[in-house]
N, C-alpha and C positions, 0 to 999 in steps of 0.2 A: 548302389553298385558303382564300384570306380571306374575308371576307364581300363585299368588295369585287368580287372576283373573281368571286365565286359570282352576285352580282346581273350583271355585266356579262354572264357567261357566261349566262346565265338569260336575258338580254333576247338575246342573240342567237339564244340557239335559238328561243324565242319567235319572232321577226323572220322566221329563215329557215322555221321552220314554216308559218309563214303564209303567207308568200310562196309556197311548195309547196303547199298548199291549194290558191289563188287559182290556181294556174299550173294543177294540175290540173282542177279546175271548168271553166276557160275551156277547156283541151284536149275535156274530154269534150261541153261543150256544143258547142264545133265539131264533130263527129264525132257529136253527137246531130242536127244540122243538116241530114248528110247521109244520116240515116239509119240510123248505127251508135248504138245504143245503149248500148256499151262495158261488158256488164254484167262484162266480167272487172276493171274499173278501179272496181266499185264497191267492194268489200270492204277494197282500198288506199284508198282515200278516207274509208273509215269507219273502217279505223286510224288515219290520221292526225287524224282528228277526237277520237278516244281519247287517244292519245299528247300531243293539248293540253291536252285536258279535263282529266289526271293532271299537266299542269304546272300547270295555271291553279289546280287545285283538292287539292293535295297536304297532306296535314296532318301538321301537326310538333309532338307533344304533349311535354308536359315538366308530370310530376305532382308535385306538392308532399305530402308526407307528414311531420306531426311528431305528438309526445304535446302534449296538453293545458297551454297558457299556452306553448309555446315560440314564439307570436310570429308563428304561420302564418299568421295575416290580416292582420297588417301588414305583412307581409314580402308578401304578396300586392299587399297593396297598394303598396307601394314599386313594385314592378314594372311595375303596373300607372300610377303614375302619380295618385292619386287614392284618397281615403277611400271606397271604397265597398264594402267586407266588414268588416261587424260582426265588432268585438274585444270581449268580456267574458269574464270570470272560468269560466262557464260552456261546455261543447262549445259549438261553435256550425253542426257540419255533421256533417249527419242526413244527407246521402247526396253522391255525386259534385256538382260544380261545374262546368262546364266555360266558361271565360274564353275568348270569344273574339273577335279584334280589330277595331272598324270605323272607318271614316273619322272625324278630327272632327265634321264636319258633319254625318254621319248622329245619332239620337236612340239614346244609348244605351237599353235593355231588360232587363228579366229575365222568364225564361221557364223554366215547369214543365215536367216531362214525367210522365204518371204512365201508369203496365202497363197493356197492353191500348187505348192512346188512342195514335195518330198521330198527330193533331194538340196541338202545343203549346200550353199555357194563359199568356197576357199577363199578369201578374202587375203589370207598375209600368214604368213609361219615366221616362225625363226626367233629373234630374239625380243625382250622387252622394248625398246627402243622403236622397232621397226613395227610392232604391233600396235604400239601406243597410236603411233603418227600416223598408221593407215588407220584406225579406230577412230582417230579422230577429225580425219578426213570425211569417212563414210558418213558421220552422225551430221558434222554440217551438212554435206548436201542434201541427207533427205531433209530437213530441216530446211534448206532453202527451197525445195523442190518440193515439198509438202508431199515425200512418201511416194511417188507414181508406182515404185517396185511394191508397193502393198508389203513392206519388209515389215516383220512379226517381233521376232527377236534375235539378237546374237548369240554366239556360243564360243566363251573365251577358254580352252585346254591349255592347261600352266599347271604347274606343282603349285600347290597352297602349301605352306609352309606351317598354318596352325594343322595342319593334322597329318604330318609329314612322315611322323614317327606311329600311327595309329593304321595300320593296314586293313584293316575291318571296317574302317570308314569309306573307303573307298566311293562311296556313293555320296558321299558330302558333295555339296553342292551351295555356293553363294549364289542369291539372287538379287542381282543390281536392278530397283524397279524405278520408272522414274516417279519425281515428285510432284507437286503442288502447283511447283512454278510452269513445267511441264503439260498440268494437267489444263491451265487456263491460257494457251498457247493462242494466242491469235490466228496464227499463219498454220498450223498443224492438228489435225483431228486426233482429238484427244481422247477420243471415250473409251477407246480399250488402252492408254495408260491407265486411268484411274481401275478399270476394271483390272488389269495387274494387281496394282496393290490390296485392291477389294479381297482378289483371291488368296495373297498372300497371306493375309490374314483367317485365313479358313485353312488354309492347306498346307504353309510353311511349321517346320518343330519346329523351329524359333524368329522372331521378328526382332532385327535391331532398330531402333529409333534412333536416328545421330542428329544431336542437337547443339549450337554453336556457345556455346559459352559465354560469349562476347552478349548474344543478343537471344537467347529461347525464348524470351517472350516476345516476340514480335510476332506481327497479325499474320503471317505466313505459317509459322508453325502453331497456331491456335484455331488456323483453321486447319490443321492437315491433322490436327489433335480432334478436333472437330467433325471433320469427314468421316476419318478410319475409327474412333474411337469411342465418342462419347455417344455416337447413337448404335456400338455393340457394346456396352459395357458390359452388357447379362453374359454374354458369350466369353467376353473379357476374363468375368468373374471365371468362369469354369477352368482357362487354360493359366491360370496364376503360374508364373514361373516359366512360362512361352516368350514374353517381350520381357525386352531389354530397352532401358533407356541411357543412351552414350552420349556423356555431358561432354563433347569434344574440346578443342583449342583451349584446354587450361593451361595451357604454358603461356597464352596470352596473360595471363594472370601478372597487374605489377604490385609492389608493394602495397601501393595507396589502396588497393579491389578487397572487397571484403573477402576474408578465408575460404576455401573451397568448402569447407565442410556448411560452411554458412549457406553458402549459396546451394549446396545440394539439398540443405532441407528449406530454401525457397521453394527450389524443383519440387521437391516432394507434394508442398502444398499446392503448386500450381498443378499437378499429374493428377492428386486426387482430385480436385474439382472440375473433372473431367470424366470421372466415373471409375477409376483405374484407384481400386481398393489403399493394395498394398505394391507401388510402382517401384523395379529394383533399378538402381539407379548407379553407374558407374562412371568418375571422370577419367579420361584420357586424352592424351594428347598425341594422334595420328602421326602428327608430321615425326616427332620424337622418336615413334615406335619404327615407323618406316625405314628412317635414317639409321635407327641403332639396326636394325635387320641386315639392310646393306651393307654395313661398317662389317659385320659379324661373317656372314658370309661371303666376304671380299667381291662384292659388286658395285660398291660406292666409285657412282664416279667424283671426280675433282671437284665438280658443283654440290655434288649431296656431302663431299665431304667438308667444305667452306660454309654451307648450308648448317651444317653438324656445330659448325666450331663458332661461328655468330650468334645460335641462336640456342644451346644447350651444353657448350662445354664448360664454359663459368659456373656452371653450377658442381663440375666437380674436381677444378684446382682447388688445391689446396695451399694454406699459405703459416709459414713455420713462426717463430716465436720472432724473427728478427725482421718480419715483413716480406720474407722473400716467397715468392707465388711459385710453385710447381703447377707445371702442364703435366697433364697426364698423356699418353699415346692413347688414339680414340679406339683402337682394337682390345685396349686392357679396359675401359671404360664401356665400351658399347653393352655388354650383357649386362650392367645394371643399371646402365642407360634405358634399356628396353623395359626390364621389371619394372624402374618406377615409369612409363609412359603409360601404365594400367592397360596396355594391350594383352597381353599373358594372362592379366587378372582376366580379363573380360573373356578369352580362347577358354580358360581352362573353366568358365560359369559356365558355358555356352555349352561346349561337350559334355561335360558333365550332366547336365540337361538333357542333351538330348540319347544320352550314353540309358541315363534312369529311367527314360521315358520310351522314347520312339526305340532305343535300341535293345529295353526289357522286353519290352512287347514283340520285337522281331523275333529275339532269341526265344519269348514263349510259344508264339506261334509254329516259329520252324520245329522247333521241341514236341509240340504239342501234334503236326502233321506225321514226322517220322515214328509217333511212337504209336501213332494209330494203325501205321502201315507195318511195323514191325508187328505187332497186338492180328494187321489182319493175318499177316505169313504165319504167324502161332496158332490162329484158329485154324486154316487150312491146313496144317501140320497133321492140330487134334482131329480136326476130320477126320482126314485121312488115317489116322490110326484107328479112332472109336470105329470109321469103317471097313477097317480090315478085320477088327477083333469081335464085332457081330456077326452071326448067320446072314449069310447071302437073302436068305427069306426076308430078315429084322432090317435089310437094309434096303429092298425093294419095299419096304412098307414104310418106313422112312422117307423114305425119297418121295412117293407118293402123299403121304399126310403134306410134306413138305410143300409141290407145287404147289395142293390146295391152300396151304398157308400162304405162302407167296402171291397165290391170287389174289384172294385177299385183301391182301397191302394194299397190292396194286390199287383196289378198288377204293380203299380208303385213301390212299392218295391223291386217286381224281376226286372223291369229296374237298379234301384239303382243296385241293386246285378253283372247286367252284365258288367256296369262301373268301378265297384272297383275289379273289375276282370283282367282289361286293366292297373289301377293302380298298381294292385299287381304285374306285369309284370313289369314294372320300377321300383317298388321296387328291385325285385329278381334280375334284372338287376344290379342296384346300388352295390348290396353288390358284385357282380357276377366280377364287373370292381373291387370291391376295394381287391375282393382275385386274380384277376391276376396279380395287382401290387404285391403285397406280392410275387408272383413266380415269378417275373421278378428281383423282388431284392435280393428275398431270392439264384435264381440262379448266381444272379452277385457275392452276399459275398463268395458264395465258389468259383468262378473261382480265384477272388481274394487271398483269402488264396492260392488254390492250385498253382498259380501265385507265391505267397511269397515263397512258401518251394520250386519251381523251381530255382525261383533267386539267394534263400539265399544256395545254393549246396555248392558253392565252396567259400562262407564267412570264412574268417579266425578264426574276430575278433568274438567271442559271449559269452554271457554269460546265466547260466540255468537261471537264473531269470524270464530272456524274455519270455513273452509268446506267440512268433510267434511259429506256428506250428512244422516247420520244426526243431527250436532249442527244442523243445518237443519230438520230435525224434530224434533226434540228441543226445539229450541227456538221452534216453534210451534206444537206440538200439545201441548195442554194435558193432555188426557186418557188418554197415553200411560201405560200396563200394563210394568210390568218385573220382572213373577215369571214371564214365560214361559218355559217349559222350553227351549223351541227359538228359537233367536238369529234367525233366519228369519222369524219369524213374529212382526208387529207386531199388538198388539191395544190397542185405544183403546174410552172409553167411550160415546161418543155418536157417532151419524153423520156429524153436520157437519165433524165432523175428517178423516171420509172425503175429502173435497175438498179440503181442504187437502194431504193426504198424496199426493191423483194430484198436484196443482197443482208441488205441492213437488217429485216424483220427475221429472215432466216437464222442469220448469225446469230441472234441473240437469242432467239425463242426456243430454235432445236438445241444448242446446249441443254436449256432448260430441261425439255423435255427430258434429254439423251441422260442425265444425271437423277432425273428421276425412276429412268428406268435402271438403271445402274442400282442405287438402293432398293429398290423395289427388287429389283435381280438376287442381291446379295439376300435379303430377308429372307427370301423365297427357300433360297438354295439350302441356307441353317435352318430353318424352322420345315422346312422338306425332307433332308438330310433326317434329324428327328424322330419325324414321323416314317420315313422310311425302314431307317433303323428298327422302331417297333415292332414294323410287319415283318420284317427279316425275322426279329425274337419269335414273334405266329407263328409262322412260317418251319422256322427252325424248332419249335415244342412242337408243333402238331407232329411233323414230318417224326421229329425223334422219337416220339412216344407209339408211331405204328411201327417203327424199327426195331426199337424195344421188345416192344411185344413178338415179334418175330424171332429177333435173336433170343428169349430167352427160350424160343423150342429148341433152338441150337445150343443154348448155354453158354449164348459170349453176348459182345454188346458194342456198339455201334455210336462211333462219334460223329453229328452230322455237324459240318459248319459252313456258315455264309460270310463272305465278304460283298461289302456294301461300296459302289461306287460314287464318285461326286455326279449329281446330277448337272446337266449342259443346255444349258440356256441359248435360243437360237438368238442370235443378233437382231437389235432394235433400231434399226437402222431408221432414220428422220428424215432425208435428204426429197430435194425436186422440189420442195413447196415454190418456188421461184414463178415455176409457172402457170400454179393456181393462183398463184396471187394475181399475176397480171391480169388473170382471168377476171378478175374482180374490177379493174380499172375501167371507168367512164369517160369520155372525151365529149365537151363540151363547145360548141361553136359558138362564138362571140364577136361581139366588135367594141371597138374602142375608138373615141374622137381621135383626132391628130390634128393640129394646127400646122397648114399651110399657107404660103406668100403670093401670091400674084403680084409682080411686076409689072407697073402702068407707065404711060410716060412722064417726062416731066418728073422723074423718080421718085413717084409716088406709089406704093406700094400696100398692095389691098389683099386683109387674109380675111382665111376662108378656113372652115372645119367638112371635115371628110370624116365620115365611119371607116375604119379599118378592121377586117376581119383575123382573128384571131383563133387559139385552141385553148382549153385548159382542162387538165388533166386530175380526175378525183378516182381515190382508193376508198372504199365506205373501209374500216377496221374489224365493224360484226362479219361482214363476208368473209373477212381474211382469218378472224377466229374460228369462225364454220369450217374454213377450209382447213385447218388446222384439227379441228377435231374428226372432222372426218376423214383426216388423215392418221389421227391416231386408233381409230376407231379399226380402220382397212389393216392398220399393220398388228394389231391386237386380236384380231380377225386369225389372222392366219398365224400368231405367233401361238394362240390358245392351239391351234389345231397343230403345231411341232409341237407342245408342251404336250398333248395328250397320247400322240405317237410315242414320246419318249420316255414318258412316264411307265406308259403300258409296254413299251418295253425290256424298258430295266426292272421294273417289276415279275414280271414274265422271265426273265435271266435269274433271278433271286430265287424265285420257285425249279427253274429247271436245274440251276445247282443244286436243289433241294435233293430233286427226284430222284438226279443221275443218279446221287450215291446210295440211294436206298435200291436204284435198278443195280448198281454193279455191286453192290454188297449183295442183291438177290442173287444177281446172275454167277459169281464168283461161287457160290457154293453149289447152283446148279450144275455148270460145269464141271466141280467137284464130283459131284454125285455120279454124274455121266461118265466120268472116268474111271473113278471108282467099279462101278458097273462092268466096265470093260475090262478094268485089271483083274477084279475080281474072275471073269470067266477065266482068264485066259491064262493067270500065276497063280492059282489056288497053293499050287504046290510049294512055291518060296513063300509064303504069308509070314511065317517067323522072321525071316531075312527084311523083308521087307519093314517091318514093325522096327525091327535093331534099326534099320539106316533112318526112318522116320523120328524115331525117338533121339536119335542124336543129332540128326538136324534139328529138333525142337530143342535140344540142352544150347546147341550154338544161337539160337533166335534168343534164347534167356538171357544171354550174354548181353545180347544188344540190351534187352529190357531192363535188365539192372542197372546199364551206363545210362540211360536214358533215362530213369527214376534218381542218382543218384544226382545228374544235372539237374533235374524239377528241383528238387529238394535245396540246391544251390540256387537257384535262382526264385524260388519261392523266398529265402532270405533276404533277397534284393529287391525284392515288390515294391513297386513306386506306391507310398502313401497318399492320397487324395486328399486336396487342398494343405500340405505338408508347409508349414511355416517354412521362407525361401531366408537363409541366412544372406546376409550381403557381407561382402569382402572390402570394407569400408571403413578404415579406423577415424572417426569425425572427430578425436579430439588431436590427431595431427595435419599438415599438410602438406603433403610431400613436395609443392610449386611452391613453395615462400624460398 
């Protein structure tokens, strides 16, 4: 499906939506007129009210994730259309971004969110410029101030310019997540960045990879390949054609640099042996694209346009038979300036993607809602006519056999209910085995460390660089003792070094931990997700199949559907071991000789030795382990008992969406029948009249049914193929940088 296709299809459902709306309201307000209150036609009306609200307001995220200097905020910005994410030398995102697109004419914004506040903080409006430099104020100081405001994430409203022209997207959203370099912050508590990108990965239509051209292979981005990637490959495999990989700053490219096409099927081989099957792979050049953007929509200032002309315009004077060079004007040059920067290429994979994918599925679902609610206005129609055109006798006996059926359900439903109750119990189980590994490993990584600063006591050779623990202390604790018998047992000579030594083991060991929880998180969440999924399918057969059975004494039929939410993981917070540990420390009283002078006459001078009493201070390391595990232990404790709350929750939610619809599909005809009842005493006499006006309100309901099959039928055409060979937009025997 093209993007073309997807907007027309998108306005039509929109269109016919509406118009069923409008058609419904005006039926029920007649028939509230006469005194029918129609309350079985409310619940259908309040679907359809849903099923727009999920078109009008659907969101299409696509996260951008690179290492430090690969070019993320200009590449941002290209897309964007506009300078307004600060590029320097240094990180420049302390936590989530989230881009999202408004009209020209509206005043673009940026906007805080910080824990525990609902309402957003106004940060800066108005133009690129001014938003940049207040953005990039706010991030240093949390950054110097290590976060006090608890700030979550930003919210930048700007026109994006890659879907400017695409009004159905509206719900597109860029997510600036931060990276790698980010994530091993010294000075700043990193664990919900990494959990950002974790999620981005599960939840994002698309994930961009921006990779530096200059340098991809370097340990930074092998490990961030590493992280996010090579231990989800399985998951990797399922979303083929989700990630994107953007070989950036190819315009660094000089003569002497092998071909780009070269270098991309380097990439290629380095991406697979990382688990990444079939990796699509695009170069471009941010800065290029940027620049030609500005140039095109006359926002180039004087710097982006000397910017323009040093470092891209050579490429497209031309020079005549006689030597002599033609400049070109950068505004007749900028549109193919841009095409080849491969930014347009990369816009139009991306939408395209998520156009076939995330926005087939929209358009099925909303399709698939309205036409159940049109399907139900048809059956109440035929009701109500089959129940005018029987004897009043045939339809008290009806309505009778009826409740008793509807009983029924019911009772077979509460079975349903006791079964997915026994399921939820291997659910809760599941997650319950996959966090006692997590403490079975998370307590082996610290014996290990504490192992290593045992070993390494009496190492000669080290250097500060290494970041084994012990040479961490080692090389800040001054007053460090190294005749101790027992390799365990740290003993220093003043107290102040006590603070440093908890400061020191914390630091290094809760990362630890906080990163094992983080994977162990993510596992949990996909391989939960999964499994929840299934029981939803249970769930969703058992429920449909007593519906069934129900509607076919009615002679119609019943679509029941679930949506499945991401499960939410309470925070695994590490913090305070500081003063278990001191707990652990011993103090030791001692003395030490000291050579003193006595002064005689005759200047003769007579020493003498004195005991001086001293302290010295030992940490045993098994204590400080214990205390560690019985710290992970306490908070595993009570994260199992959120995790079994919420589990039985959302579970519990799956089922009552079940139920509802099978109550209001009961109750909807009950109603019916009630009314019936009463029309019937009371118009026996109009009953022809009545039948004409019913019969032609069901030709107008056909109406919708035929628009509404005639789109399935269109977008059945367009069905996204599973594991579909991804074509790459990559001619490898040219290259457009030479």
């Amino acid at each position: 499906m093209s993007t073309q296709q997807f907007e027309q299809t998108y306005k039509q459902l929109q269109d016919t939506g509406n118009r069923l709306l409008n058609y419904l309201l005006e039926l029920r307000s007649g028939r509230h007129s006469e005194g029918d209150n129609t309350p079985g036609l409310q619940s259908v009306e309040e679907d359809i009210n849903k099923a727009l609200t999920a078109l009008k307001e659907q969101n299409y995220q696509v996260a951008v994730i690179a290492a430090m200097k690969a070019g993320k905020s200009t590449f941002l910005n290209a897309l964007i259309g506009a300078d307004v994410l600060a590029s320097e030398s240094e990180a420049c995102t302390v936590c989530r971004t989230d881009i999202c697109p408004i009209d020209a004419e509206q005043i673009p914004r940026l906007l805080e969110y910080q824990e525990g506040k609902r309402k957003s903080i106004v940060l800066v409006e108005g133009e690129a410029e001014k938003i940049r430099q207040a953005f990039l104020e706010r991030t240093r100081k949390i950054r110097e101030t290590n976060n006090p405001e608890n700030t979550i994430r930003f919210e930048l409203e700007y026109p994006i310019e890659a879907i400017s022209k695409i009004p159905s997207l509206a719900g597109f959203r860029l997510i600036d997540t931060p990276g790698p370099n980010e994530w091993e912050s010294e000075s700043f508590n990193t664990t919900a960045l990494k959990q950002t990108a974790l999620e981005a990965l599960r939840t994002c239509d698309a994930i961009l990879f921006i990779l530096d051209y200059t340098s991809f292979k370097d340990n930074t981005n092998s490990e961030l390949l590493k992280d996010l990637i090579e231990q989800r490959s399985e998951l990797l495999k399922q979303d083929r054609g989700k990630i994107y990989f953007i070989l950036n700053k190819v315009d660094r490219k000089s003569v002497k640099d092998r071909d780009i096409p070269d270098v991309i099927k380097d990439l290629r081989k380095y991406l697979i042996s990382f688990g990444i099957p079939e990796p699509i792979i695009y170069p471009v050049s941010a800065s290029q694209g940027l620049l030609s953007r500005l140039i095109i929509n006359e926002r180039a200032t004087k710097e982006n346009k000397a910017d323009f002309k040093n470092f891209f315009l050579g490429r497209y004077m031309e020079e005549d038979e006689d030597g002599d060079i033609t400049v070109p004007k950068l505004n007749h040059i900028a549109p193919q300036a841009l095409q080849d920067s491969g930014i347009l290429t990369v816009e139009n994979a991306v939408i395209q993607n998520i156009v076939q994918n995330s926005g087939w599925n929209l358009l099925s679902d909303v399709l698939a809602k309205l036409d159940k609610n049109v399907q139900a206005i048809d059956e109440t129609l035929m009701t109500e006519i089959q129940g005018w055109e029987i004897s009043f006798e045939q339809l008290q006996q009806q309505i009778e056999e009826y409740i008793q059926r509807s009983d029924s359900a019911k009772k077979k439903v509460a079975n349903v209910k006791i079964a997915i109750e026994e399921q939820k119990k291997i659910l809760i189980n599941n997650f319950s085995q996959g966090v006692d590994e997590f403490v079975k490993d998370a307590k082996n990584r610290i014996e290990e460390v504490i192992d290593e600063v045992a070993n390494n006591q009496y190492e000669s050779n080290w250097y500060p660089k290494n970041q084994n623990l012990f040479h961490l202390i080692r090389y800040s604790i001054s007053s460090l003792i190294y005749q101790n018998t027992d390799p365990y047992k740290l003993r220093f000579k003043n107290s102040e070094d006590l603070d440093k030594i908890c400061q020191t083991i914390n630091e290094y060991c809760s990362p630890i931990i906080q990163d094992f929880w983080l994977n162990t998180q993510d596992k949990l969440i996909r391989e939960g997700k999964t499994i929840r999924q299934n029981l939803v399918q249970r769930i969703q057969k058992d429920i449909q199949a007593i519906s069934d059975e129900l509607s076919q004494y009615l002679g119609k039929s019943l679509q029941v559907e679930i949506g499945t939410n991401s499960i939410q993981f309470p925070d695994f917070e590490f913090s305070g071991l500081d003063t278990q540990i001191k707990k652990q420390q011993q103090i030791f009283d001692r003395t030490k000789k000291e050579t003193r002078t006595k002064k005689g006459c005759c200047d003769s001078n007579e020493s003498y030795e004195v005991d001086i009493p001293y302290q010295e201070y030992q940490i045993d390391l098994r204590l400080i382990s214990q205390a560690f595990h019985e710290k992970i232990d306490e908070q595993i404790q009570r994260n199992k008992q959120l995790l079994q709350r919420v589990i039985q929750k959302l579970v519990s939610a799956d089922f009552q969406n079940a139920e509802s619809q099978i109550n209001d599909y009961i109750n909807r005809f009950q109603f019916e029948f009630d009314s019936l009842l009463k029309q019937r005493a009371e118009q026996e006499l109009i009953a022809d009249d009545i039948v004409a006006t019913l019969t032609s309100q069901r030709m107008e309901v056909n109406q919708y049914l035929n628009e509404l099959t005639a789109i399935r039928e269109l977008l059945n055409n367009w069905k996204p193929i599973e594991n579909q060979e991804v074509s790459l937009e990559i001619n490898l025997d040219t290259d457009p940088w030479d």
